[in-house]
N, C-alpha and C positions, 0 to 999 in steps of 0.2 A: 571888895575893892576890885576896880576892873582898869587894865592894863590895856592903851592900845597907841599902838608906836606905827608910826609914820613918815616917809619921805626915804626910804630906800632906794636903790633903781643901778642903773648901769653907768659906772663914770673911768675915763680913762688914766693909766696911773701918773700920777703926778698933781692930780686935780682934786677938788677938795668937795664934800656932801656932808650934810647933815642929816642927821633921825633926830625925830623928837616923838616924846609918849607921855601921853595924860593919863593921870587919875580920876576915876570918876570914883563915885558912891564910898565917900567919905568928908567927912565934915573938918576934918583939920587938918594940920601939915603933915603928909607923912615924914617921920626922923631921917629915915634914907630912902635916898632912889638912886641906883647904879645901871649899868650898863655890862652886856655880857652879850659875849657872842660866841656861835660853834659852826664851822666850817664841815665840809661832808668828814664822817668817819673820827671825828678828833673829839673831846670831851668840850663843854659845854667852859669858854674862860672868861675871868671876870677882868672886867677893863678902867670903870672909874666909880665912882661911888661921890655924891654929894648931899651933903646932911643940910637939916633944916636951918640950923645955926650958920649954914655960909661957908662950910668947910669944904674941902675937895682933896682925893685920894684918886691916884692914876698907877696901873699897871707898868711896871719896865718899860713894857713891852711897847706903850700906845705914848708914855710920859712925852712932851716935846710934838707930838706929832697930835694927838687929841686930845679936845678941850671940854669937859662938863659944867651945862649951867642949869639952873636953876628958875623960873620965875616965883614971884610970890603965893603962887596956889603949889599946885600938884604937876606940874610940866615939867619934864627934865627934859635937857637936850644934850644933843652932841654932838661937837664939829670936827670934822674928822681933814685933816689935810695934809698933802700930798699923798697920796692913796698909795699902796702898793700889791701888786694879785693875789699878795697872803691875804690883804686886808678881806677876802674873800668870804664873807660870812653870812649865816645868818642873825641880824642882833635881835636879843629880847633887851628889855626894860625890866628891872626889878625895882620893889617896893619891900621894904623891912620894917614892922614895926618896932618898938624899945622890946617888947613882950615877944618875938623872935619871929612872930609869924609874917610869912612871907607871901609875897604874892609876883609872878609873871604874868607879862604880856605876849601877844600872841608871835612875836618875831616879824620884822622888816628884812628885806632880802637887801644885802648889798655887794654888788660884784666890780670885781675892778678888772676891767680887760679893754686891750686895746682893740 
């Protein structure tokens, strides 16, 4: 499974970006795909998680402020709005099979600064 996530870049705070990341090199739905991001020096945090079934799980941290969707293949997205310079990261894409094996993307750069 290969992981590659897209639409990073430089947005000012208060203003709203999305990433999104595809799957390739698999033939069926993956169960989850989430989202995770790690800023310089800080551990690697998980942010939202959406299962094949239509479900959606979001961090404290992001709840209210970003949104995970789904289309009907392997595409997850994420709409991130009103930004803030914590929002400062780099995000990967994650993939989880039911059988636990996992899989990242190569990380999108997203910086919030005025």
């Amino acid at each position: 499974v290969q992981l590659q996530a897209c639409g990073g870049g430089l947005v000012q705070p208060g203003r709203s970006l999305s990433v999104s990341c595809e799957a390739s090199g698999i033939s069926f739905r993956l169960p989850n795909m989430a989202w995770y991001r790690q800023a310089p020096g800080e551990p690697r945090e998980y942010l939202a998680r959406a299962t094949s079934l239509g479900s959606t799980f979001y961090a404290d941290s992001v709840k209210g402020r970003f949104t995970i969707s789904r289309d009907r293949g392997n595409t997850v997205r994420l709409q991130m709005n009103n930004l803030k310079p914590e929002d400062t990261a780099v995000y990967y894409c994650n993939a989880r099979l039911n059988s636990g094996a996992e899989y990242w993307g190569t990380g999108t750069q997203v910086t919030v600064s005025s």
